[in-house]
Each structure stands twice: as structure tokens, then as C-alpha cells.
C-alpha positions in Angstrom: 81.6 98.1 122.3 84.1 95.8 123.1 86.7 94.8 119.9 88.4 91.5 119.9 88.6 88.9 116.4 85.3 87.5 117.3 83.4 91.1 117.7 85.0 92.5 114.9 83.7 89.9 112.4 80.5 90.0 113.7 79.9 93.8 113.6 82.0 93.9 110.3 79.0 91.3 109.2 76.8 93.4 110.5 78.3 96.4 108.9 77.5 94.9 105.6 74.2 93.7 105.9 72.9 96.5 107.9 75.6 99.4 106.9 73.6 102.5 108.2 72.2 101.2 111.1 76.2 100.1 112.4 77.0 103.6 110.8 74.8 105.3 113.5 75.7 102.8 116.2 80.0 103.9 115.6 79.1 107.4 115.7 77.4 106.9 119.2 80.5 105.8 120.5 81.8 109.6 120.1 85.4 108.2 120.1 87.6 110.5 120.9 89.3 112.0 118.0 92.9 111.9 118.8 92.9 108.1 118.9 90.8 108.0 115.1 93.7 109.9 114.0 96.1 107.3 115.2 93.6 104.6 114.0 93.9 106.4 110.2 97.8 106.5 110.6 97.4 102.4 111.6 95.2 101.8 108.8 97.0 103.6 106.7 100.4 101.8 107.6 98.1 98.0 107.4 97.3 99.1 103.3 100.8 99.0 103.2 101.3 95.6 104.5 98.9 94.2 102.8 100.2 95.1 99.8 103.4 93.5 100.8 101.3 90.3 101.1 99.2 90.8 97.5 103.0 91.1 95.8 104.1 88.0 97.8 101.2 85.7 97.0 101.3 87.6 93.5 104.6 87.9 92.3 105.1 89.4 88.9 106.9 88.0 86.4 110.2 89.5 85.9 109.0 90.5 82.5 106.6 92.6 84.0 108.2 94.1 87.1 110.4 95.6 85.1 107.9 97.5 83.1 106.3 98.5 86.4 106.7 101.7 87.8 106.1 100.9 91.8 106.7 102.8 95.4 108.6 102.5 97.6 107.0 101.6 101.2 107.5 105.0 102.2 106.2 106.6 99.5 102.9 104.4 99.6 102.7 105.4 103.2 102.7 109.1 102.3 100.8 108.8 99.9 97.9 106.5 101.5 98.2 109.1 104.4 98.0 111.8 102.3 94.7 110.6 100.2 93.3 109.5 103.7 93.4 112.9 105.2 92.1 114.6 102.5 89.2 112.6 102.1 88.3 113.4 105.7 87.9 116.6 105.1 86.9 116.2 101.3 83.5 114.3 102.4 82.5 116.8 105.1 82.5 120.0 102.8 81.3 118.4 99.6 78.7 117.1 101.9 77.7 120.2 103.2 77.8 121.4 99.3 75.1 118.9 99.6 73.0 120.3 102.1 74.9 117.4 105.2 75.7 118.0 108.6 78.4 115.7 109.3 81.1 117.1 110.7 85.0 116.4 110.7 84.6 113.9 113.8 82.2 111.7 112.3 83.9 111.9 109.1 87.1 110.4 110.8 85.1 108.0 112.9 83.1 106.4 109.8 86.4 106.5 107.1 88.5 104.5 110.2 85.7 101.9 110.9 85.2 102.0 106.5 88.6 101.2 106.0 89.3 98.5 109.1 86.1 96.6 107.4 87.4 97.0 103.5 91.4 95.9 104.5 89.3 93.1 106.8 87.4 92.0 103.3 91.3 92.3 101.4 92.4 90.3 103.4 89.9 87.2 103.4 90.0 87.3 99.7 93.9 86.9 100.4 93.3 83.6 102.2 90.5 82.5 99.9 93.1 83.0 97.1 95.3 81.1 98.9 93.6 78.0 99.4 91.5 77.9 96.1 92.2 80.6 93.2 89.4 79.0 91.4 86.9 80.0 94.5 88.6 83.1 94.8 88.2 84.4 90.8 84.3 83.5 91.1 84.1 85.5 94.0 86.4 88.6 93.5 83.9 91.0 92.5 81.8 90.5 95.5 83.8 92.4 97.8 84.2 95.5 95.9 80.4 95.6 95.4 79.8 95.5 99.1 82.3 97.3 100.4 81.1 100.2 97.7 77.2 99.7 99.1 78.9 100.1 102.8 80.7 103.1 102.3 77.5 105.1 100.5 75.1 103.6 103.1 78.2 105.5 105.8 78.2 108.5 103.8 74.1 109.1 103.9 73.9 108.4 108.1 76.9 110.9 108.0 75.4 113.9 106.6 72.0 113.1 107.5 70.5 112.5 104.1 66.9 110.9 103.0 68.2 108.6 100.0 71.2 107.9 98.5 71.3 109.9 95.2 73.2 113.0 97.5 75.7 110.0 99.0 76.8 109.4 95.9 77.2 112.4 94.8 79.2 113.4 97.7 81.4 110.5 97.0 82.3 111.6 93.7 83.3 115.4 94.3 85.1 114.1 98.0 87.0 111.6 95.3 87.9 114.0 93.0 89.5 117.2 95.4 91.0 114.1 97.1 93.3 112.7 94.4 94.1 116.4 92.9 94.9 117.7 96.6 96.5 114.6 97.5 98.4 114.9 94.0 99.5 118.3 94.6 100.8 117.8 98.4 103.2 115.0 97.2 104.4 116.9 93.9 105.5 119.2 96.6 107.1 117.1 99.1 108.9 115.2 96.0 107.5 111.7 96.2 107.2 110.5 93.1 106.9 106.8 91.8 110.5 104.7 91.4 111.3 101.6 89.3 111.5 98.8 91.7 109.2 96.6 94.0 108.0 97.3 97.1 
């Protein structure tokens, strides 16, 4: 599978019309795993661009920002990081709570690919924004629906289930021990929110 823009929007298309099938097809690839852990650190560090961009084309009022309590870039980076990692492992075990098979590779492979296509999706909605808020409103809860339908579509081919009841399931628990273990790590490292913007 070769990856240039062109590609990539066509099997991102594909990953939304047809999310299992391009589910199976990405874990065929068997990437190797050290380089989806640098593609979660790269994702990880694009959220935190792209939320860069959000605040530019979104400023807040001055009112507002300073009622705001915000990250610093760092922090979000850590943070992101941190909740990625987790969920990694989070999906594979509640999974196999579940009665799945997937295993820590595929889990890394799937949340990489998940998270390219969702920060891909961000983005466009960014540009739509940008050249028509009006367009952009009518159409800001389409993204979030698909990308939701993607990700429990990815979670079923990873653990091998019949429907989706157990995906979502699996989901919910993996969310869960994600943002309390993810809560817990950065309580211990000290990163806490700041007043401030990004």
C-alpha cells in the first residue's frame, strides 16, 4: 500500500464507507511495530497542532480566555501521549474481557490508522469552516458520527467479533481505565492544567 495525499483520501474514503473491510486490509500489512509507535508519537504531536490551528481560526474572546483553564503544548502532548498509550493496551484486555483476540500489534496498528483518518476529518472541517461557517455548522455533526461508526466497525475486525454489541462495549470499559490510568500517570508526573493559551 503505497501512501501519498491522493491514496490517503481515497482509502480514508474507503475507511468510512467500508470501515471493517479497510480494518482487515491495514492489519494485513503487519507493519512493523516500532514504526506504529513512532506513528502514535506523530499523531499524537499533529492533535497538538491542530489544536493550535482550531484556537487560531477560533480565538476566544478575552472575556473568556481568561476564565479558561488551558495546557500548555507540552502538557497536551503528554497528556494526548499518555491517553493514547493507554488506550492501546486498554482495548486489547477489555477486549479479551470480551471473549477478542486482538492483540497489542493490531491494537496499535488500527488506533494509528483511526487517528490519521479522524485528525484527516478535523482538519477538512477546519477548511470548510474557513471558507463558509454557515456550510460548516450544518455539517459539524457529520464527522463525529462517522468517525464513531469507523472506530467500532475497527474495534469488531480487531478482536474478531460477530456483531457490534461486544465493540461497543469494549469501547466503553477501554475508555474508562484510559482516562483514570491516564489521569493517574500525569497526577504523578505533575502536569496539571495552567491559566493561559496554548
Amino acid at each position: 500500500m503505497t501512501i501519498d495525499l491522493q491514496s490517503w483520501l481515497r482509502h480514508g474514503w474507503q475507511s468510512l464507507m467500508e470501515p471493517a473491510q479497510m480494518a482487515a486490509e491495514v492489519l494485513a500489512l503487519r507493519l512493523p511495530k516500532e514504526a506504529m509507535w513512532t506513528g502514535l508519537a506523530l499523531v499524537a504531536v499533529l492533535n497538538v497542532l491542530l489544536l493550535g490551528i482550531v484556537q487560531m481560526v477560533s480565538p476566544a474572546t478575552a472575556e473568556l480566555q481568561q476564565q479558561m483553564v488551558t495546557l500548555t503544548p507540552f502538557s497536551y502532548l503528554g497528556i494526548i501521549g499518555a491517553f493514547l498509550t493507554f488506550l492501546v493496551f486498554m482495548l486489547v484486555h477489555a477486549g479479551r474481557m470480551m471473549g477478542g483476540t486482538g492483540t497489542i500489534e493490531a491494537s496499535l496498528t488500527l488506533l494509528v490508522w483511526f487517528q490519521a483518518l479522524s485528525l484527516t476529518l478535523e482538519f477538512i472541517q477546519i477548511v470548510i469552516v474557513l471558507i463558509s461557517p454557515t456550510i460548516a455548522g450544518l455539517f459539524e455533526l457529520v464527522p463525529l458520527g462517522a468517525i464513531i461508526w469507523v472506530f467500532i466497525n475497527m474495534i469488531r475486525v480487531l478482536h474478531d467479533f460477530d456483531g457490534l454489541g461486544k465493540s461497543v462495549i469494549v469501547i466503553f470499559i477501554a475508555l474508562i481505565g484510559t482516562v483514570l490510568g491516564t489521569g493517574l500517570v500525569m497526577s504523578l508526573l505533575g502536569i496539571n492544567p495552567v491559566v493561559g493559551a496554548v
